[in-house]
C-alpha positions, 0 to 999 in steps of 0.5 A: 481541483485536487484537495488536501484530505488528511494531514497529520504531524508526528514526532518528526514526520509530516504526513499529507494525502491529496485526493485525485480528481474525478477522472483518477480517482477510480484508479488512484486513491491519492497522492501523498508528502512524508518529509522530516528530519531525523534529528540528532539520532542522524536517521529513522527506522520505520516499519512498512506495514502491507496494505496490498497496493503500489505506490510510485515514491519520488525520493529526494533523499537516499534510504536503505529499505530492508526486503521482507521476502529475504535477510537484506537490505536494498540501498537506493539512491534518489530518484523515483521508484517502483514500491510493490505491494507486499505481504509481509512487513519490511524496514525503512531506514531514512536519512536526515533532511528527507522528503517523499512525494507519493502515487498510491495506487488502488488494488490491482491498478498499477498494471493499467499504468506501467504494462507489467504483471504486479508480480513482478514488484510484489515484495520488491522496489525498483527503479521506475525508469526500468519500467518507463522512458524517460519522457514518461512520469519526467516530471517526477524529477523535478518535483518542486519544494511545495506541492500545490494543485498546479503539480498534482494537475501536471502529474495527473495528466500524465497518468492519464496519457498512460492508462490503457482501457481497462479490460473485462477480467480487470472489472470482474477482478474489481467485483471479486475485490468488492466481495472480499471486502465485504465477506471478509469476517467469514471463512470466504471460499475463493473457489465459491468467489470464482463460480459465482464469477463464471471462472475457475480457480486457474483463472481467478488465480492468473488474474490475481496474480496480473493485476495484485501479485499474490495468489487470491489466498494471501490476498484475503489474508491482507485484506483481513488484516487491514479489517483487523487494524480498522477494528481492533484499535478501539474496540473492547473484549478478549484477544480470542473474542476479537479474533473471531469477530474478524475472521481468524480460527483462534488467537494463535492463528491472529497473532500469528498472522499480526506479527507476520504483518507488523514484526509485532504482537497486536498488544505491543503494535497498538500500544506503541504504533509505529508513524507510518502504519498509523498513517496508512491506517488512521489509526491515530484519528479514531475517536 
């Protein structure tokens, strides 16, 4: 039976993860509600800070997100969307009154579910009914006001009526993955990853690329930024201590990297966290 694992209230946003059950949960780290009200402002900018996975986001509202790969906006009305993973930070800007009913997806997951290489959503949204017949995910549509176990469960049987087997390279993909996580404060060489693997760099790129939508380089990049948001938050010393300690040349190349994923130096981002990167992180829960 699915459970509610974390919720946090902010400002005007509310914020609710549901794990999946056992037959979902090695592909799917959760579904999730964010809804609000903006207030007398008439709407909310928020920042999207990567996190290297794709979600699926039934909107019930209109919002503009800000693309991180080109100087625009997207428009995008109602309805159920495609939310690549990305590598740089964008923009959300909600109206007033808003609700969104999430599917996070796990590394490299997606691609089980809707038969398309993940670099063709990486850095982008798009409608999900380019990607699924209308019968497929249709209950997303008619997502209900509340958000109970009877919901989470139809959605979860839908998912799984379309999840392919995965395949051999996809759980080779998922040890590489594992490897990166757990090597990520040294200078990790993919070339290394892919021998110890028996593939070649061409492969280990191809495969990449099918199933996370980034080159293994720009991966390990997201990877350790992520580490880095888990650790600096409470952590003590040095600017330059800190940058070592988590995988970076020097203080120049962390910054560099932090604002390429925040928009904002790691002094500022800490000082004054934006909503949804705090939930994304848990940085808020720190004790």
């Amino acid at each position: 039976m699915p459970k509610p694992a974390y919720y946090t209230t902010a400002s005007n946003l509310d914020y609710k993860e549901i794990t999946p059950g056992p037959k979902l949960r090695p592909y799917i780290e959760c579904f999730w509600v964010c809804q609000g009200n903006s207030g007398q402002d008439g709407y909310i900018e928020e920042i999207l800070v990567p996190g290297g996975r794709t979600e699926i986001i039934q909107a019930d509202t209109s919002f503009v997100w800000y693309n991180s790969e080109e100087d625009r906006a997207d428009h995008m009305e109602p309805g159920a969307i495609i939310l690549g993973q990305r590598n740089k930070v964008s923009r959300i800007v909600i109206s007033q009154g808003f609700r969104f009913f999430g599917i996070r997806f796990r590394y490299g997951c997606m691609p089980l579910f809707i038969k398309v290489s993940a670099k063709e959503y990486s850095n982008r949204i798009l409608k999900l009914s380019d990607y699924l017949t209308c019968g497929e995910m249709s209950l997303l549509d008619n997502t209900p006001p509340l958000i109970d176990n009877n919901f989470i469960q139809d959605i979860e049987h839908c998912l799984f009526d379309l999840i392919k087997p995965p395949t051999h390279d996809w759980y080779i993909l998922q040890e590489i993955i594992q490897s990166l996580n757990n090597r990520v404060e040294e200078q990790t060489s993919i070339h290394s990853l892919a021998k110890e693997h028996g593939w070649n760099y061409k492969k280990i790129e191809r495969v990449f690329l099918k199933y996370l939508g980034f080159p293994p380089r720009v991966f390990l990049k997201i990877i350790r930024f992520r580490n880095a948001l888990e650790k600096m938050d409470n952590s003590n010393g040095s600017l330059t201590n800190n940058a070592y300690r988590l995988g970076f040349y020097d203080q120049s190349h962390f910054i560099r990297e932090f604002y390429n994923f925040t928009g904002m130096n790691p002094s500022n981002f800490f000082r004054e966290t934006p909503l949804l990167a705090n939930f994304l992180y848990r940085l808020g829960t720190k004790g």
